[in-house]
C-alpha positions, 0 to 999 in steps of 0.5 A: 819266401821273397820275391826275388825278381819280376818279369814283363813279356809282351807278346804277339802271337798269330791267329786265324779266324777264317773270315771270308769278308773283305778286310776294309777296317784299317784301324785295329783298337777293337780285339776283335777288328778284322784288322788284327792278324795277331793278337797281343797279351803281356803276361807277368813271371814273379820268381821267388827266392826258392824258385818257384814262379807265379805267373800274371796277365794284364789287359792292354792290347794294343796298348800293352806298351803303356801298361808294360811301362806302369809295371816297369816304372811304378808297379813292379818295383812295389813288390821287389823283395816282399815276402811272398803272401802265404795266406789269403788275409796276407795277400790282399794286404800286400795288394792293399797296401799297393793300390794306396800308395799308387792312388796318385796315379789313377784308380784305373787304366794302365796302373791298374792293369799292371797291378792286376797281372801282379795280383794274378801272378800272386794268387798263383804262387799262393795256391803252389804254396798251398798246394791247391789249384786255384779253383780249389783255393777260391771254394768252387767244386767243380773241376770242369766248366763250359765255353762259350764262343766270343766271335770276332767281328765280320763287317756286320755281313750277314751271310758271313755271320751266319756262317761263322756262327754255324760253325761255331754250333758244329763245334760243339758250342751251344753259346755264342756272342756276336761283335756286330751292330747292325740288326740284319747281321744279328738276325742271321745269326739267329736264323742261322741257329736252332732256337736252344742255341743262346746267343749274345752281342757286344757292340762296344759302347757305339750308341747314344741311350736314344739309339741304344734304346731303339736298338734294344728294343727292335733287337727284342723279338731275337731274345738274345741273351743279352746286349754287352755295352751298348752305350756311350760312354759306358758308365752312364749307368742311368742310361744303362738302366733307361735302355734295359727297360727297352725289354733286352737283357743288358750286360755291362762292366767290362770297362768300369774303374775298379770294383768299387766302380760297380756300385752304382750299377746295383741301386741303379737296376742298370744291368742284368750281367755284371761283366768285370775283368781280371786283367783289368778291375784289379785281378783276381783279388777284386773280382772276388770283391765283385763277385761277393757284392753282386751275390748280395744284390742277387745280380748274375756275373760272367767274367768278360775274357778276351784274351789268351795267357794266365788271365784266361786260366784266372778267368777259367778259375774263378768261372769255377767258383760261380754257379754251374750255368755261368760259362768261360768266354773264349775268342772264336779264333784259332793261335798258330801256335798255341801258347799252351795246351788249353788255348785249343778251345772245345766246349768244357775245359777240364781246370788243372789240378797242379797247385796254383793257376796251372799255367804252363807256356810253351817256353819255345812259342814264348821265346820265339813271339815275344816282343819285349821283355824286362826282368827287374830285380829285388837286388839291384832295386833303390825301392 
C-alpha cells in the first residue's frame, strides 16, 4: 500500500456567531476576532495505491498560505511513494524519520504544522487498514464524549458576554470559556450562570507575570476553571508558575514547540492544564508523547481545538482515550455550511465507528469553499 499522491486544500468557510457588539477590531490574527467572518482550516487528502484515503488538519489560520507552502515544498514530498504505515511502531518511524531530516527548518511553526496534518491523515489510514475507529485504536473505551463551548470574543462587553453565555447554557453546555480580558466582562459571565456552571478564560498571552499575577489574583473569587495563556510571551515557563501561585488554576500549552517543548512545564510546577494541539505539536503521534509524560507527572490534559475539519475529529479522538471528565472544545459559532455532519455542535458527540478518523466532508461545501488546492503526486516526484 503506497502512497500515491497528497493533497492540500485550503478553506474558508462562513460562519455566525450572533454578536451584537460593535465590530471595532480591524485586524483578524486572533480566531477568535470579531473581525473574521469566515473561518480558514487547511485540511490534507493522502490517497494510496489501493484508493483508500486519509485525511489530515493543520494549524494556520490566517497563515495557512505558509503552512500550505512548508507542506508543498518540504513536507509532502517526504512521503511521496512511501509504504503506507501498517502498524503503529511503523508509523512513528515514518514520522520520525521526517521530522529529523526537516530538523533544519525549525522544530516549530509552519513545518511542524504541516507534518501534523500528515502525521493526522497517516493515523487515519492506519485505523481504515486496521479496521478500527481511531478512538478504538488509540485504547479509549468510550464512544462518546462531552463538549464544551469556546466562545468567540465580544469586545470585553458585559451585557453581551452575559448573554452569549446564557445561550450557551440554554443549549445544553454546562462548560464554557471565555476570550475576554477585562474583569467586569468575566464577572458577567459568572453572574450570568448558575454556580455548577464551570467557566474558563483564554486571553491570549497579553500581560506581563506583574499584571498577570495581579490579574489572577482579582480574578480568584470567580473560581474559574482556569486562566489559558496569560502571559507574554508564552514560554516564560517561571513566570507561568510565579502567576499560578496567585491562586487561579492556569492552563497553558497551546503554543509550546513540539512535545519535548513541555518538559520544562512538569519540574516547573508551571501549570494546572497541559493544552497541546494536534495541528499544531506534531499531530496525533506526539500528543500521545504528551498525553503519556503528563500522566507520569499526574498533570491533567485538555487538548486545545479551535478548529473545524479532520484535527477537530483527531481531537474528539484522543479526548476519547483520556479520563471521563475531560471534554472536547468547540467554537461557539455556527458554519453556514456545515462541512460535515458533527460540526452541528450538541453537548456530546457520539465518535464514529467507521475505520479510522470518520471524517467524511461534504465534497460539495468543499468544492464550492476551498481556496486553493495542490495534488502532488509520487510519479512526477524527483524526491
Amino acid at each position: 500500500m503506497k502512497i500515491s499522491h497528497i493533497e492540500a486544500i485550503r478553506l474558508a468557510i462562513p460562519f455566525e456567531s450572533d454578536r451584537s457588539t460593535p465590530e471595532e477590531q480591524t485586524t483578524a490574527w486572533n480566531a477568535a476576532s470579531p473581525a473574521l467572518k469566515k473561518m480558514e482550516t487547511l485540511l490534507v487528502r493522502i490517497t494510496t495505491d489501493d484508493g483508500r484515503q486519509g485525511w489530515g488538519e493543520g494549524f494556520g489560520h490566517l497563515c495557512n498560505p505558509v503552512t500550505l507552502q512548508a507542506l508543498e515544498s518540504l513536507v509532502i514530498p517526504l512521503f511521496l511513494g512511501k509504504t503506507a504505515p501498517a502498524s503503529r511502531e511503523a508509523l512513528t518511524a515514518l514520522v520520525s524519520e521526517a521530522e529529523q531530516a526537516l530538523h533544519a527548518f525549525g522544530r516549530s511553526g509552519p513545518v511542524r504544522y504541516a507534518l501534523s496534518a500528515i502525521d493526522i491523515a497517516l493515523w487515519d489510514l492506519l485505523g481504515q487498514h486496521l479496521g478500527q475507529p481511531l478512538w478504538q485504536l488509540l485504547g479509549a473505551t468510550r464512544s462518546e464524549i462531552g463538549l464544551y463551548a469556546s466562545l468567540v470574543s465580544y469586545n470585553n462587553q458585559p451585557e453581551e458576554v452575559a448573554r452569549q453565555v446564557r445561550r450557551a447554557w440554554q443549549a445544553g453546555f454546562r462548560t464554557m470559556k471565555l476570550h475576554e480580558t477585562d474583569y467586569a466582562a468575566i464577572a458577567a459571565a459568572r453572574a450570568a450562570l448558575p454556580q455548577e456552571a464551570t467557566l474558563m478564560v483564554d486571553v491570549n498571552c497579553p500581560w506581563t507575570v506583574a499584571e498577570a499575577t495581579a490579574r489572577a489574583r482579582q480574578l480568584a473569587e470567580l473560581k474559574l476553571g482556569w486562566l489559558e495563556e496569560p502571559i507574554w510571551p508564552p514560554d516564560d515557563i517561571a513566570g507561568l508558575a510565579a502567576v499560578r501561585r496567585a491562586g487561579t488554576p492556569i492552563a497553558a500549552g497551546e503554543n509550546v514547540c513540539g512535545d519535548w517543548g513541555f518538559e520544562p512545564f512538569y519540574s516547573a510546577a508551571a501549570v494546572d492544564v497541559l493544552q497541546p494541539s494536534v495541528a499544531k505539536v506534531g499531530g496525533i503521534t506526539a500528543m500521545l508523547r504528551v498525553m503519556a509524560q503528563a500522566a507520569g507527572h499526574g498533570i491533567k490534559v485538555v487538548p486545545h481545538c479551535f478548529y473545524y475539519g479532520a484535527g477537530l475529529l483527531a481531537t474528539a479522538h484522543l479526548v476519547a482515550a483520556l479520563p471521563q471528565d475531560i471534554l472536547l472544545e468547540v467554537p461557539w459559532i455556527r458554519f453556514t455550511p456545515q462541512l460535515y455532519p458533527q460540526l452541528d455542535f450538541s453537548p456530546t458527540l457520539a465518535l464514529s465507528t467507521t475505520p479510522g478518523l470518520g471524517f467524511s466532508p461534504d465534497l460539495a461545501v468543499l468544492k464550492a469553499h476551498t481556496v486553493s488546492h495542490i495534488t502532488l503526486s509520487a510519479e512526477a516526484s524527483h524526491v
